[in-house]
One Martini backbone bead per residue (centre of mass of N, CA, C, O) as a GRO file, in nm:
protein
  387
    1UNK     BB    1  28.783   3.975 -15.209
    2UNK     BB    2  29.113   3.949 -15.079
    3UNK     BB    3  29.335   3.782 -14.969
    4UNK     BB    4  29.552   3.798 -14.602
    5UNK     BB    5  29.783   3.738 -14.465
    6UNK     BB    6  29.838   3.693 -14.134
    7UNK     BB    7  30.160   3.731 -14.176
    8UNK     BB    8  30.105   4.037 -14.281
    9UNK     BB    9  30.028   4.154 -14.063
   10UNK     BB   10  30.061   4.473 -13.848
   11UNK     BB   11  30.090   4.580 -13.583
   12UNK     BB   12  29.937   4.917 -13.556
   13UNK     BB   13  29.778   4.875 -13.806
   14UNK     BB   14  29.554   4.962 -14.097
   15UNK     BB   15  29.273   4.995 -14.281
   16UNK     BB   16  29.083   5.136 -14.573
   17UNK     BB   17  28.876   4.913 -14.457
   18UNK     BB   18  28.721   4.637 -14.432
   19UNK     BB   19  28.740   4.360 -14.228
   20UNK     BB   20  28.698   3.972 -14.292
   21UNK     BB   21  28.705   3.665 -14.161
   22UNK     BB   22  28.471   3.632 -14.306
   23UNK     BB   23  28.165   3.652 -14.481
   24UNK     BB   24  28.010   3.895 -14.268
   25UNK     BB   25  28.265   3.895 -14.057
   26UNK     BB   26  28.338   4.183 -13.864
   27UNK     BB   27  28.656   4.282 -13.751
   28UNK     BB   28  28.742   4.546 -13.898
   29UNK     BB   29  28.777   4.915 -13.907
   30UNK     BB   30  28.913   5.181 -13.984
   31UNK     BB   31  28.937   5.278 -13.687
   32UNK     BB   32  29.102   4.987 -13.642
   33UNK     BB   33  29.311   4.834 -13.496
   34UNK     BB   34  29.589   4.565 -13.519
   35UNK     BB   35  29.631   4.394 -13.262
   36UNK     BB   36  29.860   4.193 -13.072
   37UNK     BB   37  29.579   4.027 -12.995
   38UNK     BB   38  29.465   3.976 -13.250
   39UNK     BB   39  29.681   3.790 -13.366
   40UNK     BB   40  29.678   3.586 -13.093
   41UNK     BB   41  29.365   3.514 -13.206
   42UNK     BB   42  29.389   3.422 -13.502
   43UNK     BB   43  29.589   3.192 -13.423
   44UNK     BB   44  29.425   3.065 -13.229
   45UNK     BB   45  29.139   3.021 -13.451
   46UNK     BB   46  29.310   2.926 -13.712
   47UNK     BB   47  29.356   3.157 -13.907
   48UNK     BB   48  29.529   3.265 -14.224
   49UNK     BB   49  29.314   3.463 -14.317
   50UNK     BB   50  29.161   3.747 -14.481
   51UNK     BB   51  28.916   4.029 -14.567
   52UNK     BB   52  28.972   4.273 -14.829
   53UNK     BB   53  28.956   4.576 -15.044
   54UNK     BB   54  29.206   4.694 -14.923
   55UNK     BB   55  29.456   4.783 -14.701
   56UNK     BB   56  29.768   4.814 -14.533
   57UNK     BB   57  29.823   5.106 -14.304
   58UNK     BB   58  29.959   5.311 -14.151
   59UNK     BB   59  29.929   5.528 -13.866
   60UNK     BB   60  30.047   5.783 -13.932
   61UNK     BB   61  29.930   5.788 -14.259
   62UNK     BB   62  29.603   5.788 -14.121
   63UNK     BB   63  29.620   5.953 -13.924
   64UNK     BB   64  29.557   6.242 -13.772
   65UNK     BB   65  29.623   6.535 -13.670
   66UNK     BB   66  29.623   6.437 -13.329
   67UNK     BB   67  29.513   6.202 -13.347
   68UNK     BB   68  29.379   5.891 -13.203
   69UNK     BB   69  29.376   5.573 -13.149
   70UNK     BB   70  29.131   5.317 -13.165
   71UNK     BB   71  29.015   5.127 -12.862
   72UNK     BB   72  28.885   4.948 -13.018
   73UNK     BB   73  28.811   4.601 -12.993
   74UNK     BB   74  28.776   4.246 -12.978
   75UNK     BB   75  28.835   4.254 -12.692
   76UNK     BB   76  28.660   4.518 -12.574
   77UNK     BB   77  28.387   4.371 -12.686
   78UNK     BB   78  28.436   4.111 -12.462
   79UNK     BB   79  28.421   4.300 -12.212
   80UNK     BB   80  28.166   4.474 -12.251
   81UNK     BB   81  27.986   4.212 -12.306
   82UNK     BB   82  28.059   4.126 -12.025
   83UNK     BB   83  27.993   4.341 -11.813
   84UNK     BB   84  27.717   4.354 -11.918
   85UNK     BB   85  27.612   4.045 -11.849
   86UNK     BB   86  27.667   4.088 -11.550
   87UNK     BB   87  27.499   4.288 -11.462
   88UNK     BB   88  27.253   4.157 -11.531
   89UNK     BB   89  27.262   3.890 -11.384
   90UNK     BB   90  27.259   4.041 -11.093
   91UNK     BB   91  26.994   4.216 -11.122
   92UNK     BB   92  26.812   3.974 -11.161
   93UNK     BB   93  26.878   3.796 -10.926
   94UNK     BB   94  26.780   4.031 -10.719
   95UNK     BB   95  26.448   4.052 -10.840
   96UNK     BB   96  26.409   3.776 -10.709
   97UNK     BB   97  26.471   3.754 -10.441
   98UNK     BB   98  26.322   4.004 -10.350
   99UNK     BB   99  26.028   3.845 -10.510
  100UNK     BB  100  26.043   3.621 -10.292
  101UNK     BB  101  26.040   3.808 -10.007
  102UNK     BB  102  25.767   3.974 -10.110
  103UNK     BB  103  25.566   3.721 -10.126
  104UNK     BB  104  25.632   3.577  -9.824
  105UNK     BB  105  25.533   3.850  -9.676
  106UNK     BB  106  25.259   3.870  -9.787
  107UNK     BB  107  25.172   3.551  -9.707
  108UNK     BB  108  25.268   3.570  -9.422
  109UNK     BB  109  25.120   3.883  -9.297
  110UNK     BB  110  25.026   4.123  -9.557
  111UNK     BB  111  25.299   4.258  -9.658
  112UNK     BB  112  25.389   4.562  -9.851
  113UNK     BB  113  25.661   4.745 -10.048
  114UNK     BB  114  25.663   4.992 -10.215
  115UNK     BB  115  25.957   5.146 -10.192
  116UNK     BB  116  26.123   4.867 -10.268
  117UNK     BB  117  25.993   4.835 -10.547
  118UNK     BB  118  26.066   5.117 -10.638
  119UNK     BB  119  26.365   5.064 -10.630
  120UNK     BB  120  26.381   4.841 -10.817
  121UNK     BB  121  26.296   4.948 -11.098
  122UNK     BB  122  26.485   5.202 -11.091
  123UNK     BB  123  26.731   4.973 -11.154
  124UNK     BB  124  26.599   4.863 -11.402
  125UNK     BB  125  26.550   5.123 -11.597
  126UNK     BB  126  26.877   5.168 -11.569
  127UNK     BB  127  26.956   4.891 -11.773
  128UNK     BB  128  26.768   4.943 -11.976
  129UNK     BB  129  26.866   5.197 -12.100
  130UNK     BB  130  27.206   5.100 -12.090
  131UNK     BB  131  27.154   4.746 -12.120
  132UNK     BB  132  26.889   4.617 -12.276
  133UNK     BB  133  27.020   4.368 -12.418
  134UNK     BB  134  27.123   4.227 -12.191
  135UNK     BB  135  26.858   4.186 -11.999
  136UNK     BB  136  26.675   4.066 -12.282
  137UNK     BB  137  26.882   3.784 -12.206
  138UNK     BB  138  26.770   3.632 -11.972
  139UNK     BB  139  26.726   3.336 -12.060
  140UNK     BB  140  27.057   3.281 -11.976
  141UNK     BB  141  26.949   3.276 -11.702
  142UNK     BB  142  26.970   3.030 -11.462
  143UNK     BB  143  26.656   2.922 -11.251
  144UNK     BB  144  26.537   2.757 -10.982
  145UNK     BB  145  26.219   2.646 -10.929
  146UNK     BB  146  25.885   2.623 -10.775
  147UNK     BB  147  25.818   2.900 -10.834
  148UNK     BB  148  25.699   3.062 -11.139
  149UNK     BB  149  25.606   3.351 -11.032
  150UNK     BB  150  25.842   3.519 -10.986
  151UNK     BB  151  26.017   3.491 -11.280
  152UNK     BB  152  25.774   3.606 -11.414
  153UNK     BB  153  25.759   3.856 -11.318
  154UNK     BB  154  26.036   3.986 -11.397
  155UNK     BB  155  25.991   3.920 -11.703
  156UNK     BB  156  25.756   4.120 -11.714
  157UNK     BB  157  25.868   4.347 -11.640
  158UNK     BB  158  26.128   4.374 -11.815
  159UNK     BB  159  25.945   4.393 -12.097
  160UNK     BB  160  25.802   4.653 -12.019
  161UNK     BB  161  25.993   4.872 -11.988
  162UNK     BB  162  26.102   4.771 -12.286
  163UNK     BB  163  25.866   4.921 -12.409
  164UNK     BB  164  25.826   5.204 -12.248
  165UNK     BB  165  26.105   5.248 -12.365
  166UNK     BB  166  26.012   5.276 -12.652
  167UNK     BB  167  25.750   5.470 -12.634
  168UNK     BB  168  25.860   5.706 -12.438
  169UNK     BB  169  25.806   5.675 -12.124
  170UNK     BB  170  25.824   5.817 -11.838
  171UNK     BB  171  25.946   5.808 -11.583
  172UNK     BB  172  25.692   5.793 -11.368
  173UNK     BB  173  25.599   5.545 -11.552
  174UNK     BB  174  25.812   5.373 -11.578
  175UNK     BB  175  25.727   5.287 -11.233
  176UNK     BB  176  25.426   5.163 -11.306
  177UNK     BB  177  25.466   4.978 -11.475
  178UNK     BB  178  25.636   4.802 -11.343
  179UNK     BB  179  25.491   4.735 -11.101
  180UNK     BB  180  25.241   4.621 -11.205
  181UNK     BB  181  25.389   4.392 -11.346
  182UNK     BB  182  25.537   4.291 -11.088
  183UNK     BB  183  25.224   4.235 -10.946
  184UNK     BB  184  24.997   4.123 -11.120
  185UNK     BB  185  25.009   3.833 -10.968
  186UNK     BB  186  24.922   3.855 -10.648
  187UNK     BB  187  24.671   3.680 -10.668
  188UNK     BB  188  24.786   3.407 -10.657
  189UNK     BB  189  24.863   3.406 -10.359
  190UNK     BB  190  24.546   3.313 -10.293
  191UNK     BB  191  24.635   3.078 -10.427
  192UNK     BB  192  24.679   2.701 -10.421
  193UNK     BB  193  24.942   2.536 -10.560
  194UNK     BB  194  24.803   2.335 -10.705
  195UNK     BB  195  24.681   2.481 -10.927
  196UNK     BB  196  24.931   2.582 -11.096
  197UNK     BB  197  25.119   2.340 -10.998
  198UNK     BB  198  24.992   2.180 -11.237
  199UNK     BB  199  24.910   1.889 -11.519
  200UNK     BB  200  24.646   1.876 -11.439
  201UNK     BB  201  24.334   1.906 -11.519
  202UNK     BB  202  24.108   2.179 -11.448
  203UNK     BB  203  23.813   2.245 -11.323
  204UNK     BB  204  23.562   2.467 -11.301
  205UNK     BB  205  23.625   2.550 -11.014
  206UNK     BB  206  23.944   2.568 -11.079
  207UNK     BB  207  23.919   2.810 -11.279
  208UNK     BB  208  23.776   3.025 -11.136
  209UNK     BB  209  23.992   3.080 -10.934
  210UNK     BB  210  24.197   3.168 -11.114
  211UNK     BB  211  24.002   3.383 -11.294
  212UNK     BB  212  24.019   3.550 -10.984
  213UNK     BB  213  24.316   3.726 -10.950
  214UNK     BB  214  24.280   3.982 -11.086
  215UNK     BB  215  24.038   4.051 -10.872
  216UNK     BB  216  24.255   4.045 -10.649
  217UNK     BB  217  24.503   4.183 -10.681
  218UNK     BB  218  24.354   4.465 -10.720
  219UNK     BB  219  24.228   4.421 -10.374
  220UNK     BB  220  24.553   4.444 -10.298
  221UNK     BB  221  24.654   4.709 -10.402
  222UNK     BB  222  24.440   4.902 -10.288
  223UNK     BB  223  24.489   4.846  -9.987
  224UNK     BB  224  24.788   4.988 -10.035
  225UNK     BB  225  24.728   5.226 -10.188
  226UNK     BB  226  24.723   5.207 -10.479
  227UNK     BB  227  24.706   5.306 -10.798
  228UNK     BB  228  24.505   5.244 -11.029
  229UNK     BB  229  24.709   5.226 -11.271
  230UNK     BB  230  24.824   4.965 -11.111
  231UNK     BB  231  24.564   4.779 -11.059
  232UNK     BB  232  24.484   4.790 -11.358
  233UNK     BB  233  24.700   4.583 -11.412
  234UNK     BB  234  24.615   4.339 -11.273
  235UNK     BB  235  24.284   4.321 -11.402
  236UNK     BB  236  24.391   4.386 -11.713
  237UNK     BB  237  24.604   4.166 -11.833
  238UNK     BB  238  24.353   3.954 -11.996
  239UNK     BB  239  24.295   4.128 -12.160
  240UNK     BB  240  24.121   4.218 -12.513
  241UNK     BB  241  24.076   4.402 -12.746
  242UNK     BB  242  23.763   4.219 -12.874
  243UNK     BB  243  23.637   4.094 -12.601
  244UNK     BB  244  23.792   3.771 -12.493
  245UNK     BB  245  23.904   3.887 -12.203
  246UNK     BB  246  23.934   3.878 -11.855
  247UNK     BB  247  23.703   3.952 -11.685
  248UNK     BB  248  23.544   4.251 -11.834
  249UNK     BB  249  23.528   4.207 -12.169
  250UNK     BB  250  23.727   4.432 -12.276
  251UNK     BB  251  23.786   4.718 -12.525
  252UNK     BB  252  24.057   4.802 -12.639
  253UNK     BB  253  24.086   5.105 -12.473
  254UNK     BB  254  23.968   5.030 -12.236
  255UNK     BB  255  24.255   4.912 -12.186
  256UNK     BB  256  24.491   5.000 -12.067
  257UNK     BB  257  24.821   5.051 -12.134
  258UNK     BB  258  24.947   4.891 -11.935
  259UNK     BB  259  24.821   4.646 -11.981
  260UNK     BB  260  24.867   4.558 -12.248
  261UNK     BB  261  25.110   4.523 -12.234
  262UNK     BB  262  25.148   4.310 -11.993
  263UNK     BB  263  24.983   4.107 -12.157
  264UNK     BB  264  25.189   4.047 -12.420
  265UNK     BB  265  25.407   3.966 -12.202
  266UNK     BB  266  25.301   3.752 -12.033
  267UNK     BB  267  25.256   3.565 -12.311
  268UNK     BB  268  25.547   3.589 -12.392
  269UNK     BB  269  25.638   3.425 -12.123
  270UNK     BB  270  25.485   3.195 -12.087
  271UNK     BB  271  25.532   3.043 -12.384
  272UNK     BB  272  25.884   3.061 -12.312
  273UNK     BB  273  25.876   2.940 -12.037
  274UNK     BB  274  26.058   2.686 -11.829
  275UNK     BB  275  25.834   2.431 -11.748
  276UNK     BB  276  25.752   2.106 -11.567
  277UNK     BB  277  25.435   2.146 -11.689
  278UNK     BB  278  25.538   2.291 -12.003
  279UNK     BB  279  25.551   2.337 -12.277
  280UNK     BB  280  25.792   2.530 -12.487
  281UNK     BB  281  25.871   2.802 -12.673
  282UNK     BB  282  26.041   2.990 -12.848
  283UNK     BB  283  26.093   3.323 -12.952
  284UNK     BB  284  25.981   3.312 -13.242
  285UNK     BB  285  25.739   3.099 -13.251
  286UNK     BB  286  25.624   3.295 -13.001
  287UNK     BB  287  25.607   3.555 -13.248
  288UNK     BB  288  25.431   3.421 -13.470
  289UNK     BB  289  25.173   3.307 -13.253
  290UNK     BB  290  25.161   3.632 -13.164
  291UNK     BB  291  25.033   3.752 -13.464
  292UNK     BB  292  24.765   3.623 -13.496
  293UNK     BB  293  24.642   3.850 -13.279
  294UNK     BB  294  24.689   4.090 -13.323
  295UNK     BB  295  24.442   4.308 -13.323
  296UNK     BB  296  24.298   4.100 -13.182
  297UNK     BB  297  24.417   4.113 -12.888
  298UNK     BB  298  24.689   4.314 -12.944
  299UNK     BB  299  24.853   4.562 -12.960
  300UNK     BB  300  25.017   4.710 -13.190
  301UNK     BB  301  25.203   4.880 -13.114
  302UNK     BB  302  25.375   4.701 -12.885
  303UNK     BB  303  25.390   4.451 -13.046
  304UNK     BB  304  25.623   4.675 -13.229
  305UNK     BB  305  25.793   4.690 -12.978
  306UNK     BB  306  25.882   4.374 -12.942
  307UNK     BB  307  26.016   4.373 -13.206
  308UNK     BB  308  26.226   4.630 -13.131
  309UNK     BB  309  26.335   4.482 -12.882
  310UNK     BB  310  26.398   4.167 -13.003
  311UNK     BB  311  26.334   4.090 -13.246
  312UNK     BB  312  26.236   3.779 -13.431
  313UNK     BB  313  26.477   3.723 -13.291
  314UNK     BB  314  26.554   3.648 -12.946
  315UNK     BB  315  26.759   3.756 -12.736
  316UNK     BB  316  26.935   3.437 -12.710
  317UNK     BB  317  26.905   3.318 -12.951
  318UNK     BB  318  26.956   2.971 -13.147
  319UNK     BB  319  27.131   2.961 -13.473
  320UNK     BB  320  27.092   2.915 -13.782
  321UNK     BB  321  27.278   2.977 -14.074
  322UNK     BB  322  27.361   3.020 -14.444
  323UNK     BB  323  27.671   2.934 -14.366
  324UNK     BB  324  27.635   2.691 -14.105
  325UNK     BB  325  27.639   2.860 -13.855
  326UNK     BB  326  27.637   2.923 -13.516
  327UNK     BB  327  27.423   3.122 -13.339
  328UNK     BB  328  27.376   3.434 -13.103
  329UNK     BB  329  27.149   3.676 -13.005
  330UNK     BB  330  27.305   4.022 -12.923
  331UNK     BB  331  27.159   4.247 -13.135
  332UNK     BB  332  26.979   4.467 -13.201
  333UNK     BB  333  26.762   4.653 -13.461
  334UNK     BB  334  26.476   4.836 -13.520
  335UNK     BB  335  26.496   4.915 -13.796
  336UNK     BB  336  26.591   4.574 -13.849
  337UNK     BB  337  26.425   4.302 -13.678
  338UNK     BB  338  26.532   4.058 -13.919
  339UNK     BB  339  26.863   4.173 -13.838
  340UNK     BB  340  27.041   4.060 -13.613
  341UNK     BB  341  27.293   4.026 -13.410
  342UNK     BB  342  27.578   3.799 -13.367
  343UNK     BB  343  27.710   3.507 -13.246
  344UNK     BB  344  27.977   3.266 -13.282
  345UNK     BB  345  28.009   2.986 -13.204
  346UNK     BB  346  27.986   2.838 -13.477
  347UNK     BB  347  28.120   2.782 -13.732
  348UNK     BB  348  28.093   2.642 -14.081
  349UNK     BB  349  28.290   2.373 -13.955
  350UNK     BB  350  28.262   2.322 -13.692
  351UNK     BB  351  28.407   2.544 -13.471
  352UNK     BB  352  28.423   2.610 -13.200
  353UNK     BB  353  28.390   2.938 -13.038
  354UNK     BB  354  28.532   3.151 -12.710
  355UNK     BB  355  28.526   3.394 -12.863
  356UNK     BB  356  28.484   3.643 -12.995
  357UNK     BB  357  28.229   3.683 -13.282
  358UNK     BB  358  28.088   3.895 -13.492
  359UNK     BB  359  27.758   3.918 -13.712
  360UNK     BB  360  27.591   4.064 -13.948
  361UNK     BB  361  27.263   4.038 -14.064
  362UNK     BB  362  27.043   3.922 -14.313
  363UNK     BB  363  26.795   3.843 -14.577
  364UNK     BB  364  26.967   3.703 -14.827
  365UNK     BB  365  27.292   3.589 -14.771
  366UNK     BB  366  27.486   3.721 -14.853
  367UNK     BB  367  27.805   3.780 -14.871
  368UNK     BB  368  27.838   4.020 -14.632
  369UNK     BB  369  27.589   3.843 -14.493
  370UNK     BB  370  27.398   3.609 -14.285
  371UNK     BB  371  27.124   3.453 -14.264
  372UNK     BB  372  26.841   3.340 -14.096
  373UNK     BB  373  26.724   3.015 -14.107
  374UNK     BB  374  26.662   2.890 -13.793
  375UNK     BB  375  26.623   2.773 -13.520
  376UNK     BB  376  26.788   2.541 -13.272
  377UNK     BB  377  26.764   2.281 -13.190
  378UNK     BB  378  26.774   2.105 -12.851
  379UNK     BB  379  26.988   1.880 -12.996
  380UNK     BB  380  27.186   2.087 -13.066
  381UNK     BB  381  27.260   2.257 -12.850
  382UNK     BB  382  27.348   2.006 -12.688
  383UNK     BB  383  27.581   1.898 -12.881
  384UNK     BB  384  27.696   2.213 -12.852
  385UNK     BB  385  27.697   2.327 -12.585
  386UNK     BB  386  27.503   2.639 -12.597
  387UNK     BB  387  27.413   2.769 -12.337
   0.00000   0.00000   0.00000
């Protein structure tokens, strides 16, 4: 690719060829004009080059008869961006909220709101359609709690929607596993918070209260007249493809699709959050980790959607490229769950980037983008304060 210098550009022409940052990172497409914010974010950015195979044309002479100048551009991607990443940590939060006052109402009277749970989800399932990628980045809301089991159901429900709209189930199934999801733990609350909030190890007696949730949940469930498809997601979240995973050690399609998936789901929550008496894995990590269960504890197809769903590497996970930038996973590609979409935070000189920078990744790190080659470590992070 040729070098263009960046005062060479001319505010709304384009070029008849992919224009980029650096090698890797595609600033503009043949379609999108050269506006002059971007020239005045190139200058902030301090960028004195381009690089490009094509040339740069006028806009008369590109568009076509009646053709309209195309309004993509870096800034409209930053906004949109942000737009809908707002979209989503609040609906996030409002979720939480919401299932912290659900719990309360529970423990405290013993009532349950089914009508209020299901206008929640119906919420859910539309920015899952509409915004999935931003929702699956939920990892980057912080929230902070005494007890993990809110945003734990939330999060669950959350992978659980966005596995059943992968695999293309109706709305009104996809309204019962999101239910299901969010209440699969509500036999928990039945158990006394010393027992799971805490790191000391739990004695035998204290494991059996534990493992008697899923049927406390199933009969929490059934009493408030939910059907059996929802109660059996409480009840057989715990189950394993092999037949070893309990209350009753069903196997394989006994164990409903809501249950596989929730059950996935829950595994793949539980091992990635963050939580005060718990080690926690990053999103590849656990990942790699729940691959050795594959057909032996968990349904293949769902595992198979949970990859095209989050990609190898899970959407906000912090990585490290093949050509020393770092950067943050901002989009799937279903058909190439090793190649996600990345935001690059720091360039490869080492200068934090403030403004959006989107680079496309590959399997083998060549010239036209950059491979992933692993997780940034939690002392990176912190040093380049990444979060």
């Amino acid at each position: 690719m040729k070098s263009i210098p960046v005062s060479e550009l001319q505010a709304n022409a384009y070029f008849n060829d992919l224009v980029y940052l650096d090698p890797g990172y595609v600033l503009l497409s043949p379609d999108v004009q050269v506006s002059p914010e971007l020239l005045r974010r190139l200058e902030r950015w301090g960028f004195d080059t381009v690089l490009c195979d094509g040339n740069q044309v006028d806009s008369s002479a590109y568009l076509a008869p009646g053709q309209t100048s195309a309004s993509t551009s870096m800034l409209e991607l930053d906004v949109k961006e942000k737009q809908s990443m707002d979209s989503a940590r609040k609906l996030y939060f409002v979720l939480i909220k919401f299932m912290v006052e659900t719990c309360k109402r529970f423990s405290e009277s013993n009532k349950l709101n089914l009508a209020a749970v299901t206008e929640q989800l119906k919420s859910l399932i539309e920015i899952v359609k509409s915004s999935r990628d931003a929702i699956l980045r939920f990892p980057e809301f912080v929230y902070l709690s005494d007890n993990y089991l809110h945003q734990h159901s939330v999060n669950t429900a959350i992978l659980a929607v966005a596995i059943g709209d992968t695999l293309k189930l109706p709305p009104h199934r996809l309204i019962e596993l999101g239910v299901g999801a969010l209440l699969h733990d509500i036999g928990m609350f039945k158990i006394p918070e010393s027992l799971y909030l805490t790191s000391k190890p739990l004695g035998p007696n204290e494991w059996k209260m534990i493992r008697a949730h899923p049927m406390l949940g199933y009969r929490i469930l059934k009493g408030f007249s939910m059907s059996d498809t929802i109660a059996l997601t409480a009840y057989e979240h715990h189950e394993r493809m092999n037949g070893s995973g309990y209350p009753r050690a069903l196997v394989g399609e006994k164990i409903t699709l809501y249950s596989r998936i929730t059950g996935l789901m829950d595994s793949y929550e539980s091992m990635t959050a963050k939580r005060l008496f718990k080690p926690h894995l990053e999103g590849h990590p656990a990942l790699l980790e729940l691959v050795k269960g594959r057909k032996l504890l968990y349904d293949e197809t769902v595992f198979r959607a949970l990859i095209q769903c989050l990609s190898l590497y899970p959407l906000g996970t912090t990585v490290l490229l093949s050509d020393g930038a770092m950067a943050r996973v901002i989009g799937t590609d279903p058909q190439s769950p090793k190649t996600p979409t990345v935001q690059i935070l720091v360039d490869r000189d080492g200068r934090r980037l403030e403004e959006l920078a989107v680079a496309h990744t590959s399997l083998d790190g060549g010239q036209d983008a950059p491979a992933i080659k692993r997780n940034l470590t939690w002392k990176e992070v912190e040093a380049f304060n990444l979060y």
